[in-house]
C-alpha positions as CSV (number, residue, x, y, z in Angstrom):
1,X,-33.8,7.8,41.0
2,X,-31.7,10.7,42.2
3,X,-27.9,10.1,41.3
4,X,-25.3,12.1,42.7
5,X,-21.0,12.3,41.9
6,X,-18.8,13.1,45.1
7,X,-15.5,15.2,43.4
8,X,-13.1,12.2,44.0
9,X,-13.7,8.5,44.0
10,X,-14.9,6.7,46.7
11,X,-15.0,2.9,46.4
12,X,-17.3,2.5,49.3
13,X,-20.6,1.2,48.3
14,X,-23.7,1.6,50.7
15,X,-27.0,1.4,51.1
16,X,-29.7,2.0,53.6
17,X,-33.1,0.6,53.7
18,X,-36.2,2.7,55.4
19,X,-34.2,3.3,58.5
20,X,-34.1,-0.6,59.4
21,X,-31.0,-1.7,57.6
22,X,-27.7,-1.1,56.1
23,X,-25.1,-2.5,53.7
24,X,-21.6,-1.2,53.2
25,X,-18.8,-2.8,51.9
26,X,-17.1,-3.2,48.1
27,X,-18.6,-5.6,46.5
28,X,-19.8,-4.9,43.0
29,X,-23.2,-5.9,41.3
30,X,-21.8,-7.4,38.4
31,X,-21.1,-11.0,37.1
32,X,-17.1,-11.2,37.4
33,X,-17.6,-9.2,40.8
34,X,-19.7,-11.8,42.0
35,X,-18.3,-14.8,40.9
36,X,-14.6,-14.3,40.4
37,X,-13.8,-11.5,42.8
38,X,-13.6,-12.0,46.0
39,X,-14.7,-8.5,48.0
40,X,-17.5,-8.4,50.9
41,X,-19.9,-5.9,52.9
42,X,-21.3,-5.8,56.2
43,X,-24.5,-6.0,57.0
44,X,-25.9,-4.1,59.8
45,X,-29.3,-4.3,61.8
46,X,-28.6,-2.8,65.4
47,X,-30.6,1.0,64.5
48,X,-27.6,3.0,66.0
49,X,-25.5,2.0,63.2
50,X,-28.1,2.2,60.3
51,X,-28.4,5.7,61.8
52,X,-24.9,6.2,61.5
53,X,-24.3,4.7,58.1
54,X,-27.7,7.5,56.8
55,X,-25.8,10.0,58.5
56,X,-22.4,9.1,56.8
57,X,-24.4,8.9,53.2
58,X,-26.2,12.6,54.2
59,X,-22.9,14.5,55.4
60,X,-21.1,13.2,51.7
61,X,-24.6,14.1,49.8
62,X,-23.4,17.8,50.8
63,X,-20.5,17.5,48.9
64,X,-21.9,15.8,45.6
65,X,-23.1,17.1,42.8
66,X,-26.1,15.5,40.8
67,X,-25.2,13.4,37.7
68,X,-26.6,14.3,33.9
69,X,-25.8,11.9,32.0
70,X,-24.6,12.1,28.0
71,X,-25.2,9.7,25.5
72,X,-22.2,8.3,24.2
73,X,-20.6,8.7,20.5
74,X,-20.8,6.1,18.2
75,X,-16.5,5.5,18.8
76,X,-17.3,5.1,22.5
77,X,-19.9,3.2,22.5
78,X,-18.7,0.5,19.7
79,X,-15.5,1.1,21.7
80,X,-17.1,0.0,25.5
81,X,-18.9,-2.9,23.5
82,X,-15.6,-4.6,22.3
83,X,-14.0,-4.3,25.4
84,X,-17.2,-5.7,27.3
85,X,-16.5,-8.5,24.5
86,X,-12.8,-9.7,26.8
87,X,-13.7,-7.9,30.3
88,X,-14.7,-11.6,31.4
89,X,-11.3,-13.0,30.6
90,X,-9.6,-10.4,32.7
């Protein structure tokens, strides 16, 4: 899997499948996204917009840099774990 980071946040998330179909929209794959949130995407099958969605995802690659990723302290990860602990209340 090849991940790559744009310099500044984008909260668009897409997705194109083998040049037959595309997803974009803001939902999040994650329980509380999913169940409590309420966010949508798009789906689109005509081949002019998957083409155009690929296109989008190709001219932002050009900006982004790849991702290499760190393994986190022992503070930050026993930190993300208690928070994970009370993210489903929020």
């Amino acid at each position: 899997m090849d991940v790559q980071l744009l310099p500044s946040m984008l909260h668009a998330k897409t997705f194109v499948l083998d040049d037959a179909l595309a997803l974009g929209g803001s939902t999040n794959l994650d329980l509380r996204s999913l169940l409590v949130n309420h966010e949508a995407s798009v789906v689109f099958y005509a081949p002019s917009d998957v083409a155009w969605m690929a296109a989008w995802i190709e001219a932002l690659r050009g900006e982004a840099r790849a991702f290499v990723p760190v393994a986190p302290t022992f503070a930050e990860d026993l930190a993300e774990g208690l928070l994970l602990t009370l993210a489903f209340q929020l």
